[in-house]
C-alpha positions as CSV (number, residue, x, y, z in Angstrom):
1,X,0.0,0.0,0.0
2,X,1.7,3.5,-1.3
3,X,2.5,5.1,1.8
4,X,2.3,2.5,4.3
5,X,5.4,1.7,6.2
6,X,6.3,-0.4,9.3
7,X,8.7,1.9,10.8
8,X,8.1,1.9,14.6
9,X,6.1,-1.5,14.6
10,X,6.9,-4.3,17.0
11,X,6.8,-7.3,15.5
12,X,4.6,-9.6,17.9
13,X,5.9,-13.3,19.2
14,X,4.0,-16.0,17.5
15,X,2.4,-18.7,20.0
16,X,0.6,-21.0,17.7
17,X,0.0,-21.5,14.4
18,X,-3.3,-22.5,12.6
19,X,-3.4,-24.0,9.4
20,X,-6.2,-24.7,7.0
21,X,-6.0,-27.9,5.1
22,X,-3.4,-31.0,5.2
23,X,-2.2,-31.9,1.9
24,X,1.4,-31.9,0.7
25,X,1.6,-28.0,0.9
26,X,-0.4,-27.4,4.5
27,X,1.4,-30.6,6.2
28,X,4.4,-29.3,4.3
29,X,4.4,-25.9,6.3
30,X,3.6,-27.8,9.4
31,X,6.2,-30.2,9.3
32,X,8.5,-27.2,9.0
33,X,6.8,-25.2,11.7
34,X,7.0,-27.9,14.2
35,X,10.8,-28.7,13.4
36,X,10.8,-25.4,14.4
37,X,9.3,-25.8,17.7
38,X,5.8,-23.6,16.8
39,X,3.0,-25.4,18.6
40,X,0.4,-26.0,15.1
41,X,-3.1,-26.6,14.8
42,X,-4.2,-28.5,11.3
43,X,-7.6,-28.3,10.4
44,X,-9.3,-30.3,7.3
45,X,-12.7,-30.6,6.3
46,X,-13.7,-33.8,7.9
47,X,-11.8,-36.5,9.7
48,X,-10.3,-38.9,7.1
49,X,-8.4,-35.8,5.5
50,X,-7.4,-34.7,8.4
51,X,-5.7,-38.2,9.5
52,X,-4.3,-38.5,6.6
53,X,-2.6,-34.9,6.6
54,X,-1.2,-35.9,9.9
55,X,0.5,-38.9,8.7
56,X,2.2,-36.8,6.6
57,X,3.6,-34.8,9.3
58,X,4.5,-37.6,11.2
């Protein structure tokens, strides 16, 4: 945005992490984010998609 700038901002400490859906990219970014030590929440749209994102991550 023209004129926008973050000068004086304090960037915030991330807690947790949410992310929407598991496939290769969302579990992907988890993965990462837990190797990382970033407590992550995955959310799917029902429970087989879900387990099978979190096989992934595992």
């Amino acid at each position: 945005v023209p004129g926008v700038t973050d000068l004086g901002l304090v960037p915030r400490k991330i807690s947790k992490v949410g992310i929407l859906g598991g496939g290769l990219m969302g579990s992907g970014i988890a993965t990462a984010l837990i190797l990382s030590n970033y407590p992550v929440i995955l959310k799917e749209v029902n429970a087989q998609f879900l387990q099978a994102g979190v096989e992934r991550v595992r």
